[in-house]
C-alpha positions as CSV (number, residue, x, y, z in Angstrom):
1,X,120.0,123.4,119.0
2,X,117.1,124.1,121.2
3,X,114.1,125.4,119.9
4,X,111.9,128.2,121.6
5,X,108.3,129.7,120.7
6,X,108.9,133.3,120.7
7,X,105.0,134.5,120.4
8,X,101.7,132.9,119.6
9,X,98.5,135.2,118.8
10,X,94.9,134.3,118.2
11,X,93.0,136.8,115.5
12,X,89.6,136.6,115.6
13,X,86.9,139.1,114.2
14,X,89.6,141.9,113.5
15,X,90.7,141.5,117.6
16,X,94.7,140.2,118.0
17,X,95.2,138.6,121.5
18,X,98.5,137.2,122.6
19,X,97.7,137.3,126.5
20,X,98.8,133.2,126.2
21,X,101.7,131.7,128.4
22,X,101.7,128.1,127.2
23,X,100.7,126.3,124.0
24,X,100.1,122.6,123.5
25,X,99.2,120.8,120.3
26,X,97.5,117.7,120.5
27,X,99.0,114.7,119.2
28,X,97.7,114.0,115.3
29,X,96.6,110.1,114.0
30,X,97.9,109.7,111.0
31,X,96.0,106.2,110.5
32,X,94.1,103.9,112.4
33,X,93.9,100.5,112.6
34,X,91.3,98.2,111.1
35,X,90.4,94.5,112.3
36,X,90.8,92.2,108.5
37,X,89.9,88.7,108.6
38,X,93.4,87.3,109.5
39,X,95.5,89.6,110.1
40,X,95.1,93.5,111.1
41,X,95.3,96.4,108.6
42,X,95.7,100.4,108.7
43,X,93.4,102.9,107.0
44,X,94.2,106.9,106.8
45,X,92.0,109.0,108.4
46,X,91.1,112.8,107.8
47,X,93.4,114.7,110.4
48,X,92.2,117.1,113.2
49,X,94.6,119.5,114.2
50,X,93.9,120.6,117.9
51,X,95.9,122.6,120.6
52,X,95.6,124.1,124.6
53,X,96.8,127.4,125.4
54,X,96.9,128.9,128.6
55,X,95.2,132.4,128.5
56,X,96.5,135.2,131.3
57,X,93.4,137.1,132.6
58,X,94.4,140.8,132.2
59,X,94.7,142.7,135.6
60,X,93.3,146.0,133.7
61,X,91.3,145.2,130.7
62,X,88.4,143.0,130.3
63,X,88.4,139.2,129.7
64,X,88.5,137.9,126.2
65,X,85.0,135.8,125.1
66,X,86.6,132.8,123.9
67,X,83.2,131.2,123.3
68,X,82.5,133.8,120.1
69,X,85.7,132.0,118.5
70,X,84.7,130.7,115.0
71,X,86.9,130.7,111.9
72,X,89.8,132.3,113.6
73,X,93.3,132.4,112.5
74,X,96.2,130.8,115.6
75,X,99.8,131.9,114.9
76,X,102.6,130.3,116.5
77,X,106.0,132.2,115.4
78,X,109.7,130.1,116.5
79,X,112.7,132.1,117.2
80,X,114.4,130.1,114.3
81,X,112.0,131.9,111.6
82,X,109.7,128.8,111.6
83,X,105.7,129.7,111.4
84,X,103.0,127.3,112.6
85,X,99.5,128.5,111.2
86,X,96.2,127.2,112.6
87,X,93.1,128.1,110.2
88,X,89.2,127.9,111.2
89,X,90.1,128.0,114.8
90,X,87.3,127.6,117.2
91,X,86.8,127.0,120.9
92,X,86.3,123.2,121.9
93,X,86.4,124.0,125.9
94,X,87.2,126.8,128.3
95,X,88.4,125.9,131.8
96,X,88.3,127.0,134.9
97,X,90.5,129.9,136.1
98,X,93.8,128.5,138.1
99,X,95.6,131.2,140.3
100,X,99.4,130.7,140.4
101,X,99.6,132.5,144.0
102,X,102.0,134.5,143.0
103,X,101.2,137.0,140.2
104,X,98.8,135.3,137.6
105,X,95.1,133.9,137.1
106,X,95.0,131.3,133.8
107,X,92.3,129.6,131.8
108,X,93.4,126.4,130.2
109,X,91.4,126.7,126.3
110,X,90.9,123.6,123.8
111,X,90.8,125.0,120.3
112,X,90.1,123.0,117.2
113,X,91.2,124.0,113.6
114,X,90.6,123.1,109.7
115,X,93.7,123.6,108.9
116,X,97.7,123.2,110.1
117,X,100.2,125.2,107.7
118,X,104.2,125.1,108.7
119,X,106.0,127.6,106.9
């Protein structure tokens, strides 16, 4: 069975935006390898949990500031009931506004977080 996202909401300082119309999350290493004398060995690391979303610039209400984003709270909700919490969010890089030429005007935005919790 296919799974779909059905919404995905940033909170941040009391504000809820869901004006997002993709969500990426980065891959996550789960070890790393480590040159031994004579042969090579693996070592875990501490995991960072990073994602992309593409923000929709409202027509009729002013832009969001993703650059004040620290400690925020990323929800990702699944149609099948699944929950995909993101904890300590914060902005890594805002891009540069792409215009679809039809209807919409997006901002491609690299968040970091503390902490990944599926539920």
């Amino acid at each position: 069975m296919d799974e779909y996202v059905s919404t995905v909401s940033l909170e941040c300082n009391g504000q809820e935006i869901d004006d997002f119309n993709t969500f990426e999350e980065d891959a996550r290493v789960l070890r790393k390898a480590v040159q031994l004398m004579k042969k090579t060995g693996v070592m875990g690391v501490t995991p960072r949990y990073g994602f992309t979303v593409g923000y929709v610039i409202p027509k009729n209400k002013p832009e969001y500031d993703f650059e004040s984003v620290q400690d925020g709270t990323f929800t990702v909700d699944k149609d099948n009931g699944r929950r995909i919490t993101f904890t300590g969010v914060s902005t890594l890089e805002v891009g540069s506004v792409k215009y679809d030429g039809d209807k919409e005007a997006t901002k491609d935005i690299k968040m970091i977080a503390g902490k990944r919790i599926e539920e």
